[in-house]
C-alpha positions as CSV (number, residue, x, y, z in Angstrom):
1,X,40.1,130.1,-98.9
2,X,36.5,130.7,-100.7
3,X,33.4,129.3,-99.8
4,X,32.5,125.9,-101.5
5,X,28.8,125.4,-102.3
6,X,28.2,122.7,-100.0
7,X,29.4,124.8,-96.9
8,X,27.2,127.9,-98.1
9,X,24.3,125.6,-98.4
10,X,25.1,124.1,-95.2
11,X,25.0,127.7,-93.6
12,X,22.0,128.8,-95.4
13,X,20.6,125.9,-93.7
14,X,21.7,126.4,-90.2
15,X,20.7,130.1,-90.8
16,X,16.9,128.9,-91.6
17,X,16.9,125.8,-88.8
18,X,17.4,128.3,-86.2
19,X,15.4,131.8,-87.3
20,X,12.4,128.4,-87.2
21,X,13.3,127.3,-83.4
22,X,13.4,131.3,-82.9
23,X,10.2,131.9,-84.4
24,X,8.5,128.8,-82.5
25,X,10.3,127.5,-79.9
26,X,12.3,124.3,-79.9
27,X,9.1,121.5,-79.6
28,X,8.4,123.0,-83.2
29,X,11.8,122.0,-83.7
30,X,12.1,118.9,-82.4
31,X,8.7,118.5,-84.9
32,X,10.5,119.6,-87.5
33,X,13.7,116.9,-86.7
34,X,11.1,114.4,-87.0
35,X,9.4,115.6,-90.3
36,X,12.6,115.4,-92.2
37,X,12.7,111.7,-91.9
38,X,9.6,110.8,-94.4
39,X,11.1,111.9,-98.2
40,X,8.0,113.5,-98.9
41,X,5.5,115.2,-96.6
42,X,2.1,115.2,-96.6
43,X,-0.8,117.3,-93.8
44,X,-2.0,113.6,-92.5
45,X,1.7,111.6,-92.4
46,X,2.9,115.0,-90.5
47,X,-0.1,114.6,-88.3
48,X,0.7,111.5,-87.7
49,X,3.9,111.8,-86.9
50,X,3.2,114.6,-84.5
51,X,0.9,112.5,-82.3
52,X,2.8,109.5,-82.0
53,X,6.8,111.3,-81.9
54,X,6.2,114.7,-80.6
55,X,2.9,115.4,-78.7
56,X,4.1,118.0,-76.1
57,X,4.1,120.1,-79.5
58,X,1.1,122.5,-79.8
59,X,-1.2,120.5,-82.8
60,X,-0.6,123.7,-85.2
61,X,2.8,122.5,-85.1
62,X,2.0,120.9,-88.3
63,X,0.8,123.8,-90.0
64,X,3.5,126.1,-88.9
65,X,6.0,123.1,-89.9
66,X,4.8,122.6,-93.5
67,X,4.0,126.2,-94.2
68,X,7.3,127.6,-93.4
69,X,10.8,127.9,-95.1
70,X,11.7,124.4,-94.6
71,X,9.3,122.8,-96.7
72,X,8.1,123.8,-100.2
73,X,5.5,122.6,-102.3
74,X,5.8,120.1,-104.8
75,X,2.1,118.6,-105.7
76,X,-1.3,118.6,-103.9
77,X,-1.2,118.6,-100.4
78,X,2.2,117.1,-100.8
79,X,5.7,118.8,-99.2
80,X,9.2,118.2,-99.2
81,X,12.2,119.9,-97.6
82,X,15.5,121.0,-99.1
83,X,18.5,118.5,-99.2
84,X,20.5,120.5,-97.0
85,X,17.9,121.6,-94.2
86,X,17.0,117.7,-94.2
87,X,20.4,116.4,-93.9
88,X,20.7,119.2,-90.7
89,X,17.2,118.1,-89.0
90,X,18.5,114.4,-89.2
91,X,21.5,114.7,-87.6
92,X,20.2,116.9,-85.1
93,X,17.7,114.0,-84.6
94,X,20.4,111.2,-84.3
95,X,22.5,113.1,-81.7
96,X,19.4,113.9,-79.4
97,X,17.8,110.5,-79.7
98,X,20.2,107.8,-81.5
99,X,19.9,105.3,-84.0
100,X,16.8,103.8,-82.1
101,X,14.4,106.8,-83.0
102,X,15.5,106.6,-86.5
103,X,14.6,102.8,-86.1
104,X,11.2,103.5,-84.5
105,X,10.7,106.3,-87.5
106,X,11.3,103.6,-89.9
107,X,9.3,101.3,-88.9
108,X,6.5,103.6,-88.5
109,X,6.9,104.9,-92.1
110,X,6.8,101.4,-93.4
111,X,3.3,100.8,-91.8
112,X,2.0,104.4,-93.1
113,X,3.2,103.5,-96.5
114,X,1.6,100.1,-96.5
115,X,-2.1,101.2,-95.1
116,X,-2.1,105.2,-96.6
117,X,-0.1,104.5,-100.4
118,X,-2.1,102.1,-102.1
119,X,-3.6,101.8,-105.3
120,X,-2.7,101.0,-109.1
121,X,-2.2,104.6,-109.7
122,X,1.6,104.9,-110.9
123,X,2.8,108.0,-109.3
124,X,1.4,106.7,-105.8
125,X,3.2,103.7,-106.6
126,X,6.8,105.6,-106.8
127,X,6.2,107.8,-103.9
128,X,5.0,104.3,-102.0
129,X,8.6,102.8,-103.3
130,X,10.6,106.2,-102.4
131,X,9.5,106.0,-98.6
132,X,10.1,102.7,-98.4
133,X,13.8,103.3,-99.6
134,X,14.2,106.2,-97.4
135,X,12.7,104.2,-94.4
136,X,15.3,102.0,-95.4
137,X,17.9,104.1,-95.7
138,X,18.4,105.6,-92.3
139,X,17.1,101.7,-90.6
140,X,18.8,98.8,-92.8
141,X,21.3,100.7,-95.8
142,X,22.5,97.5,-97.0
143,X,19.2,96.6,-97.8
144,X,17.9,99.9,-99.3
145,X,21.4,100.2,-101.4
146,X,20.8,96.2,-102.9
147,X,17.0,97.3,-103.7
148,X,18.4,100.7,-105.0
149,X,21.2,98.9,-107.2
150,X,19.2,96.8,-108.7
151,X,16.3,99.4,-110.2
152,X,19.1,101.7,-111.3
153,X,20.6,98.8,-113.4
154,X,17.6,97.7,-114.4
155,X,16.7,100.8,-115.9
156,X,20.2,101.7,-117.2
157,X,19.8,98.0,-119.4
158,X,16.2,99.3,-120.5
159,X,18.1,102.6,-121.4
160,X,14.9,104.7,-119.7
161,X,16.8,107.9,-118.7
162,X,14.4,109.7,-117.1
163,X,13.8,106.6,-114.8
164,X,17.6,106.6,-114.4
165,X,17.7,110.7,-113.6
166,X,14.7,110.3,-111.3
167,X,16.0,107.4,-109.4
168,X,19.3,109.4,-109.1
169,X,17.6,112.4,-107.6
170,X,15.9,109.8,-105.3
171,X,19.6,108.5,-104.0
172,X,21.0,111.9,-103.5
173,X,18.6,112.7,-100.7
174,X,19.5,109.8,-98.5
175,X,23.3,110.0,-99.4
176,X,24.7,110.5,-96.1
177,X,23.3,107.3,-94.8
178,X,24.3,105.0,-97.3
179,X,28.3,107.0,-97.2
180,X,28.1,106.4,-93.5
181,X,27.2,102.9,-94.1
182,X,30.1,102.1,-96.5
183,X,27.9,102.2,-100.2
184,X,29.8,105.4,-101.6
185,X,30.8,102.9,-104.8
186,X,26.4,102.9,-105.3
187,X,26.2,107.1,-104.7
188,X,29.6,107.4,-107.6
189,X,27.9,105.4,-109.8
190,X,24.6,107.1,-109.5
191,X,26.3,110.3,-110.3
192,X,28.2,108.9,-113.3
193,X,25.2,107.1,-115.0
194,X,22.9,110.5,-114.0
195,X,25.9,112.5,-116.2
196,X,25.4,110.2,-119.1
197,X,22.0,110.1,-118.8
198,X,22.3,113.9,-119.5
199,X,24.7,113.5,-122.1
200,X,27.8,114.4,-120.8
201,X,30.0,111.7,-122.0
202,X,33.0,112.5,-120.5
203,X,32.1,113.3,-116.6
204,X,30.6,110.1,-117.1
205,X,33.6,108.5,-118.0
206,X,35.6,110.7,-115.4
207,X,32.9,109.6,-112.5
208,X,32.7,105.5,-113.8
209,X,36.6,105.2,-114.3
210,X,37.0,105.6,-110.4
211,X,34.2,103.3,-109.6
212,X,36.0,100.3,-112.3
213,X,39.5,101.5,-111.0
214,X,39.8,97.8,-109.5
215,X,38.2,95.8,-112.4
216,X,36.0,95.8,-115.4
217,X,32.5,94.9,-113.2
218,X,31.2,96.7,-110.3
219,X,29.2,94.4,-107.5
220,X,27.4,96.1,-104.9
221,X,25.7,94.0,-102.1
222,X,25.7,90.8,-104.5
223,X,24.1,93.1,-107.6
224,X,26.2,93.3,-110.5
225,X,25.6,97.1,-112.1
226,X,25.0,97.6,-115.5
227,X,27.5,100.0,-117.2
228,X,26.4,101.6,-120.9
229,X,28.7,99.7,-123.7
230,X,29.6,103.3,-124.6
231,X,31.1,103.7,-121.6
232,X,32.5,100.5,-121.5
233,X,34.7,101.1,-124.5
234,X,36.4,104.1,-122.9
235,X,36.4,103.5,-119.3
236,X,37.3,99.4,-118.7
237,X,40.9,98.6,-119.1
238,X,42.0,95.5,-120.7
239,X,45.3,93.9,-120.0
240,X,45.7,93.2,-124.1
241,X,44.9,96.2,-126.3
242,X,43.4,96.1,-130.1
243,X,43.0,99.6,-132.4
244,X,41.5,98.7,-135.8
245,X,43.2,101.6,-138.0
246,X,42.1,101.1,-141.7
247,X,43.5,97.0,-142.5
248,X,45.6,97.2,-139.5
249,X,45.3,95.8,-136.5
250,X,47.2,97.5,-134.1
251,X,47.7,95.1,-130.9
252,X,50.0,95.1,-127.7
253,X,50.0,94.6,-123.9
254,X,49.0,97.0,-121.5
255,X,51.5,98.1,-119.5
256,X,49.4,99.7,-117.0
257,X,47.3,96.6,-116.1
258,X,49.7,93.6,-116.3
259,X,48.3,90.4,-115.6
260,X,48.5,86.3,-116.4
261,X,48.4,85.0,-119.5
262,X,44.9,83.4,-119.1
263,X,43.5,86.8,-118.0
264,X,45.0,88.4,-121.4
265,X,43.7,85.5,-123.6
266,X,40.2,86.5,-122.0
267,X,40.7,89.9,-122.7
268,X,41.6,90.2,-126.0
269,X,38.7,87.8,-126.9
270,X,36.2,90.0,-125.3
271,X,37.5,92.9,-127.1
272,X,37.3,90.4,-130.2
273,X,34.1,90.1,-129.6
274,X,32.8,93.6,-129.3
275,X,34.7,94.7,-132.3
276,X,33.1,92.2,-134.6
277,X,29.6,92.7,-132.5
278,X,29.8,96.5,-133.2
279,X,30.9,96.1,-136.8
280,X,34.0,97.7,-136.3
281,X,35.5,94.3,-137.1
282,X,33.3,93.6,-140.2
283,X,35.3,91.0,-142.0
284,X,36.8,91.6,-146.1
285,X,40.0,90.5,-148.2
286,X,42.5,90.9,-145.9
287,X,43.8,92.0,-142.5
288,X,47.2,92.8,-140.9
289,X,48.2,92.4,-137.7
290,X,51.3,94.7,-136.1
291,X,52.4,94.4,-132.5
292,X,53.5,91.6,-129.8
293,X,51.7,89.0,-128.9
294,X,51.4,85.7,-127.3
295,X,51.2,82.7,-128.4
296,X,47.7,81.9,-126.5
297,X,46.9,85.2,-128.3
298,X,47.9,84.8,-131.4
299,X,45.6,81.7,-131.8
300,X,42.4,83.1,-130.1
301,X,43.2,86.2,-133.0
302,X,43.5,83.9,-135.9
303,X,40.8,82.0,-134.4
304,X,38.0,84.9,-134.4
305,X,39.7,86.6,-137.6
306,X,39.9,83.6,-139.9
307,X,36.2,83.3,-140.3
308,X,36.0,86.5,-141.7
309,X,38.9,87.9,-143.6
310,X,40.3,85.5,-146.7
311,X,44.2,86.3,-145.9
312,X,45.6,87.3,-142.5
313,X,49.3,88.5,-142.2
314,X,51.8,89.5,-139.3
315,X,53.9,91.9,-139.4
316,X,57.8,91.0,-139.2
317,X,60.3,93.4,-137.5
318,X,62.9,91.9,-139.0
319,X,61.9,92.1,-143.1
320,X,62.0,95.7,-144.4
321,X,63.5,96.8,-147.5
322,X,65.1,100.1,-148.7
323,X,66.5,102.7,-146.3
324,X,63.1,103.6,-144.7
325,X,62.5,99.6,-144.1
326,X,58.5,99.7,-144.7
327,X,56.6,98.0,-142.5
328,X,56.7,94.0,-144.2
329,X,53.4,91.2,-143.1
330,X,53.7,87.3,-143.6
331,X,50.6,85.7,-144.8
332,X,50.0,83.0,-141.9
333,X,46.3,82.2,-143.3
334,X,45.0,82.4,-146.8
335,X,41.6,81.3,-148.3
336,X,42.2,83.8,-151.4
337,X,44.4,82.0,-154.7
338,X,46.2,85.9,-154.6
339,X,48.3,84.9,-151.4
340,X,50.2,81.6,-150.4
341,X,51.4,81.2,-146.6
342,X,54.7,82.5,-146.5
343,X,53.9,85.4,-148.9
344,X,54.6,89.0,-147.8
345,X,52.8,91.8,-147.8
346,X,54.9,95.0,-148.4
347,X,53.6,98.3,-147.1
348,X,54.3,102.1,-147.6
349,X,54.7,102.8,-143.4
350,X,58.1,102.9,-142.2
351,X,59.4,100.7,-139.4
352,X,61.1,103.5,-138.0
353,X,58.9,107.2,-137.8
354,X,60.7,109.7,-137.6
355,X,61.4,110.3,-133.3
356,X,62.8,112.9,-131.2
357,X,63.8,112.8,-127.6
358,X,61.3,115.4,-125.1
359,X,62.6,116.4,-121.7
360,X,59.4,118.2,-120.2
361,X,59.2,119.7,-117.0
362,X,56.5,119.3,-114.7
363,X,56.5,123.0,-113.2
364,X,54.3,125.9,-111.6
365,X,52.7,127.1,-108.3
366,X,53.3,124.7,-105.0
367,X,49.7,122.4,-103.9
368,X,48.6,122.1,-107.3
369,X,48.7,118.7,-107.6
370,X,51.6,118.6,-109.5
371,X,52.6,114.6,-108.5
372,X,49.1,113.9,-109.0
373,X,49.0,115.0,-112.6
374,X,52.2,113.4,-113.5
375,X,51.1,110.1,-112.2
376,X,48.2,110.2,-114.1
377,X,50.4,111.7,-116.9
378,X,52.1,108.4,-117.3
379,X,49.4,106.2,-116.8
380,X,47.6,108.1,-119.7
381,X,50.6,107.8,-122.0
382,X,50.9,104.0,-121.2
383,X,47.5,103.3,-122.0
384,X,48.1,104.2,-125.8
385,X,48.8,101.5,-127.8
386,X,52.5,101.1,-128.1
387,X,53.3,104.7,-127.3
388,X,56.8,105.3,-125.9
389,X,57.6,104.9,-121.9
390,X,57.8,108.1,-120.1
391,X,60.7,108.2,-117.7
392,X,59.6,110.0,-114.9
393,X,62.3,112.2,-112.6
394,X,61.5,113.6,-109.0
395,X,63.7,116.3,-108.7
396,X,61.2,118.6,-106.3
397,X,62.8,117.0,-103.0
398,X,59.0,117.3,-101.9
399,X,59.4,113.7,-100.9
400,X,57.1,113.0,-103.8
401,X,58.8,110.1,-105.9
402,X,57.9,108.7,-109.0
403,X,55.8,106.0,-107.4
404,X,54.1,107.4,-104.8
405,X,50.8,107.6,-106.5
406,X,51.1,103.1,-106.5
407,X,52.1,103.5,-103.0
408,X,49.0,105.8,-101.6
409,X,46.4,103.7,-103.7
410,X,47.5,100.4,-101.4
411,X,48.7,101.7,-98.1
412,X,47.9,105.9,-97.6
413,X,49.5,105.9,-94.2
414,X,52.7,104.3,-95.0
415,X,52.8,106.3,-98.7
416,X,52.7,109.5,-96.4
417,X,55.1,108.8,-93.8
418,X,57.8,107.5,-96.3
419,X,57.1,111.2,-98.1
420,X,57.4,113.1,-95.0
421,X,60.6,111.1,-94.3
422,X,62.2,111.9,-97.9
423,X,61.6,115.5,-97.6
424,X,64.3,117.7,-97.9
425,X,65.4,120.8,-99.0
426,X,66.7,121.9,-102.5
427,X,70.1,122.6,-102.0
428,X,72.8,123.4,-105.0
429,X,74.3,120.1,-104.5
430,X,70.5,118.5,-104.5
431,X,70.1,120.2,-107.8
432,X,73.3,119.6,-109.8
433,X,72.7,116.0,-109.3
434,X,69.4,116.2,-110.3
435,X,70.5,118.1,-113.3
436,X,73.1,115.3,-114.0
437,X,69.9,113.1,-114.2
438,X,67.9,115.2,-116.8
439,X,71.1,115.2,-118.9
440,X,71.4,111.3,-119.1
441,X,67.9,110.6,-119.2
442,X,68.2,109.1,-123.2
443,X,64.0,108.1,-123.2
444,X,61.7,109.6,-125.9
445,X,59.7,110.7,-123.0
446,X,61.0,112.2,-120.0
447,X,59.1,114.1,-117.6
448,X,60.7,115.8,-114.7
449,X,58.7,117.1,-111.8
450,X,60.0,120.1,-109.6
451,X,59.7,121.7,-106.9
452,X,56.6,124.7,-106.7
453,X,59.2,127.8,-106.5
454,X,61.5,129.8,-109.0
455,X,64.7,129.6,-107.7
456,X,68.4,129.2,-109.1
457,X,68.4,125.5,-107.9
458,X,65.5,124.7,-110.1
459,X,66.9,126.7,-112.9
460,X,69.8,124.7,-112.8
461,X,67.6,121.2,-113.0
462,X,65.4,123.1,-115.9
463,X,68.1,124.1,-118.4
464,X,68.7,120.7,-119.8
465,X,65.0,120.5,-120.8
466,X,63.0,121.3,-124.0
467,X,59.8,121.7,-122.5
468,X,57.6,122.6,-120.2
469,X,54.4,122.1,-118.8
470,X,53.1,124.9,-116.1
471,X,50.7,123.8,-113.5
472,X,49.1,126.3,-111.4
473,X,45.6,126.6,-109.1
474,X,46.1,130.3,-109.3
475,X,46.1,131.5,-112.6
476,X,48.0,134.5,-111.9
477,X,51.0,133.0,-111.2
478,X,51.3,131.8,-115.4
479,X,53.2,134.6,-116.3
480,X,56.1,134.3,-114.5
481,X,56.2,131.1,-114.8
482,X,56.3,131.4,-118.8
483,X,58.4,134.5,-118.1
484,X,60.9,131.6,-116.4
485,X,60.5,129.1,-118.9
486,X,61.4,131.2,-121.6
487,X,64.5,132.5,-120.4
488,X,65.8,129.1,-120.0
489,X,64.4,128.3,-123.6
490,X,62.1,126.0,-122.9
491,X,58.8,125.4,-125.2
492,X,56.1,125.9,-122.7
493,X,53.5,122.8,-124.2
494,X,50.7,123.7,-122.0
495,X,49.4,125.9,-119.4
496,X,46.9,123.9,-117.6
497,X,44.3,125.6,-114.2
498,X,44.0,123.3,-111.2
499,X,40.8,123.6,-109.7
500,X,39.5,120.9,-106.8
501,X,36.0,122.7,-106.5
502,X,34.9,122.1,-110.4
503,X,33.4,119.2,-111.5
504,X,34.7,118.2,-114.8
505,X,37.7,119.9,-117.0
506,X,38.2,122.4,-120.0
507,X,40.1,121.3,-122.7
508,X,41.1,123.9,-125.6
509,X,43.7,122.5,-128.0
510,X,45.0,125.3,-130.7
511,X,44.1,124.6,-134.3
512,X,45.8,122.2,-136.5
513,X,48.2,121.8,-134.1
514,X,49.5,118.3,-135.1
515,X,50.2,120.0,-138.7
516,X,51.9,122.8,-137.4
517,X,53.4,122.1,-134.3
518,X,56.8,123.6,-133.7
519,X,55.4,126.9,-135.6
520,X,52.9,126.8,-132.7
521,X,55.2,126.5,-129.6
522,X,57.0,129.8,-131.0
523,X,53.8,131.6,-130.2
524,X,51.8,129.8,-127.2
525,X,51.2,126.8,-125.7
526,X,49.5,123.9,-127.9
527,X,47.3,122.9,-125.2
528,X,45.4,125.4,-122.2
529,X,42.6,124.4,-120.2
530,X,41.3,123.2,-116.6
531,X,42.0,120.0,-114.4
532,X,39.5,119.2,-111.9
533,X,40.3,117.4,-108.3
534,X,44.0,116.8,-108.4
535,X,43.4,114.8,-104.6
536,X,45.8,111.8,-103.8
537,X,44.3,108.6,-104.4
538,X,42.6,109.8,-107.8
539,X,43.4,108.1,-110.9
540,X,43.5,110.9,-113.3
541,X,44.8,109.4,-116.0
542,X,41.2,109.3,-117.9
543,X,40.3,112.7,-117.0
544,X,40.0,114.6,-120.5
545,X,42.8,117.1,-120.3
546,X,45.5,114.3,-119.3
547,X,44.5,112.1,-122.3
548,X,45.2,115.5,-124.6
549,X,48.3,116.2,-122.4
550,X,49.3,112.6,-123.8
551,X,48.4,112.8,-126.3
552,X,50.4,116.0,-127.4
553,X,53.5,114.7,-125.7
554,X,53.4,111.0,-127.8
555,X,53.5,113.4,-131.3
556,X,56.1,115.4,-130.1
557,X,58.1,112.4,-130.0
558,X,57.1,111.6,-133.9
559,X,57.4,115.9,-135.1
């Protein structure tokens, strides 16, 4: 298995922790334990620590400490150590002396900051502030992650990015503390608001998605956290959803976030809101509404819309004429001598686009997270506006059925014992029945997940398909899985890398593939790229290469 980054670093460090004690002996260690507790060193603070933590150490301790590998220089007389040797020192510290040194370090570092750091000078003023958080940290980490919360929102609202990235780079040294102490929500959405503050968009939407998984705020230790609107509008799910596409007004419920009808009227205000507060919604001579509502809905719509559009009209299901039946809106409001209520509104969209039934298979190399991606895979598809259910078959006999994703996120242990009780092996008989399944399944989206092996029992599932979708953490293993795919005569849609040690994922669509789609699939897949971090418990479904993956598979069901 290779060597993740975190582990070599961790080795570098153990490497240079003990060629030091080798060097000096192990009082210039136990020196060295102590001086990673202060976030920045300086000669006098490391003097001081010396004479009142570690005075069996010779006095040139301090020189030998600040002059060696550990520590490099960052300013004037001023020191700091890596991450990774820091984090090693520390715990070396708390399993030879406890929590009560770290409390006695804390303390102390408090007093040194209040007599030593003072002055109106503003860079002594934020390394003041930065050993007081790290003081904190290690002593009281509820209180250093409300105090830490509450400057990163505050600067996220005052949109200063640098502040942001700096405070950021602050909260990643004293991570493990504040993980150990239950604030990993704080350290996520540090690293999601540091990737927007560098402009990555999307890892910022991947990052903030899992830390709004459970709700459209985030509260940590009473501080509600700022999240930018642009990230907002992609990450926070709404239990009613509203598109604006030219004079339509595309609405529906979410199917992936049901809730009660007050919680929906509240949503689709608020999304109201933002659309006329952005200009998206900017008001003119008509609107049309198309898709289900409520009748609480309905009347919050009418009520925001009526102040700014002179007619407003609903569309009708059940008026169409000629063979295509175009879509057909009643005028329910009118402030314009044009319309009457009770008028219609005839367009040139069909009721009906044209559709086509997909049976895609879910296939490729076993541990690559294939459950995981299908999960999110439906979740991705349900969150576009009226876009066609996906059916979803199990037929890997992995034990991993089709709602085992909803099972892990509220009860891991009992998600994995029920799995490990459902395994079973694919047998003929296993797979003629599953085959019977793919046949019937009459859905415009069906995905069907098997099993990680090329086999005959998977061949027989397969050949009632139309497409495929190959999954693999080592791509090697693509070609014979096309080689597979094709001799069954399935379309292979995309071939997609599973990686859990990248951070973010590659997303290559092939040109004007919407245009020309099935003379596409005759030569390669429509859609190649990388997923990152397929791990149980993830909801993928926002991660870039799943929303294309939906994306591809909605329009299939329209070419």
């Amino acid at each position: 298995m290779p060597t993740t980054n975190k582990e070599r670093e961790i080795r570098i460090a153990q490497r240079r922790v003990e060629g030091f004690a080798q060097q000096f002996g192990e009082a210039h260690r136990n020196l060295a334990r102590h001086a990673a507790f202060p976030l920045v060193l300086t000669p006098d603070l490391l003097y001081q620590i010396w004479a009142n933590f570690v005075p069996e150490a010779p006095w040139t301790a301090v020189a030998h400490v600040l002059l060696s590998r550990l520590c490099r220089q960052v300013g004037y007389e001023m020191y700091e150590m890596d991450i990774s040797d820091r984090n090693l020192l520390l715990r070396e510290l708390k399993e030879e002396f406890g929590q009560e040194q770290f409390d006695e370090l804390g303390e102390f570092l408090l007093d040194y900051v209040a007599q030593a750091l003072v002055g109106d000078d503003p860079d002594m003023q934020d390394l003041a502030q930065a050993q007081e958080w790290t003081a904190l940290a290690y002593t009281k980490p509820g209180e250093a992650a409300r105090e830490l919360a509450q400057a990163l929102s505050k600067r996220v609202q005052q949109e200063e990015m640098g502040e942001v990235l700096r405070l950021a780079s602050f909260m990643e040294t004293f991570a493990e503390p504040l993980v150990e102490a239950g604030f990993e929500l704080l350290l996520l959405y540090s690293d999601g608001i540091c990737s927007f503050a560098k402009g990555d968009l999307e890892t910022a939407i991947d990052t903030l998605s899992q830390v709004l998984k459970h709700g459209n705020k985030l509260e940590i230790t009473g501080v509600t956290i700022s999240i930018p609107k642009q990230i907002l509008n992609r990450v926070v799910m709404f239990s009613y959803q509203i598109k604006l596409e030219g004079e339509v007004l595309r609405v529906g419920f979410n199917r992936v976030l049901p809730a009660q009808g007050d919680q929906i009227v509240r949503d689709a205000l608020e999304q109201l809101e933002q659309m006329i507060d952005s200009g998206q919604i900017s008001g003119g001579s008509r609107i049309l509404i198309d898709g289900p509502q409520s009748v609480p809905v309905a009347y919050v719509i009418a009520h925001k819309l009526a102040k700014l559009y002179e007619v407003i009209a609903v569309f009708d299901p059940s008026i169409g004429r000629g063979k295509h039946r175009y879509k057909t809106y009643i005028v329910t409001i009118t402030n314009s001598r044009k319309y009457r209520v009770g008028d219609l509104i005839e367009t040139k969209e069909p009721q009906q686009s044209k559709s086509s039934v997909i049976k895609v298979v879910l296939c490729g190399s076993p541990n690559s997270g294939k459950s995981v991606l299908r999960d999110g895979l439906k979740r991705a598809i349900l969150s576009n506006l009226n876009a066609p259910y996906p059916y979803v078959i199990s037929a890997d006999s992995d034990g991993g059925w089709s709602h085992f994703q909803e099972a892990y996120e509220m009860n891991e242990e009992l998600a994995n014992s029920i799995k490990t009780f459902s395994k079973a092996d694919l047998t003929p008989e296993f797979a003629k029945e599953a085959a019977q399944w793919v046949r019937s399944a009459n859905q415009l989206i069906n995905i069907i997940d098997v099993g990680g092996k090329i086999s005959e029992e998977n061949k027989i599932i397969m050949q009632s398909a139309t497409h495929a979708i190959i999954l693999s953490g080592d791509s090697n293993k693509f070609a014979e899985w096309e080689e597979f795919c094709e001799s069954i005569g399935l379309k292979v849609i995309a071939k997609i890398n599973s990686q859990l040690n990248v951070e973010q994922d590659e997303v290559f669509l092939v040109d004007n593939w919407k245009d020309k789609t099935n003379e596409l699939l005759d030569k390669a897949p429509l859609l190649t790229g990388t997923v990152h971090k397929l791990q149980r418990g993830e909801n993928v479904s926002t991660r870039p290469i799943v929303k294309a993956l939906a994306e591809v598979l909605i329009h299939l069901t329209q070419y």
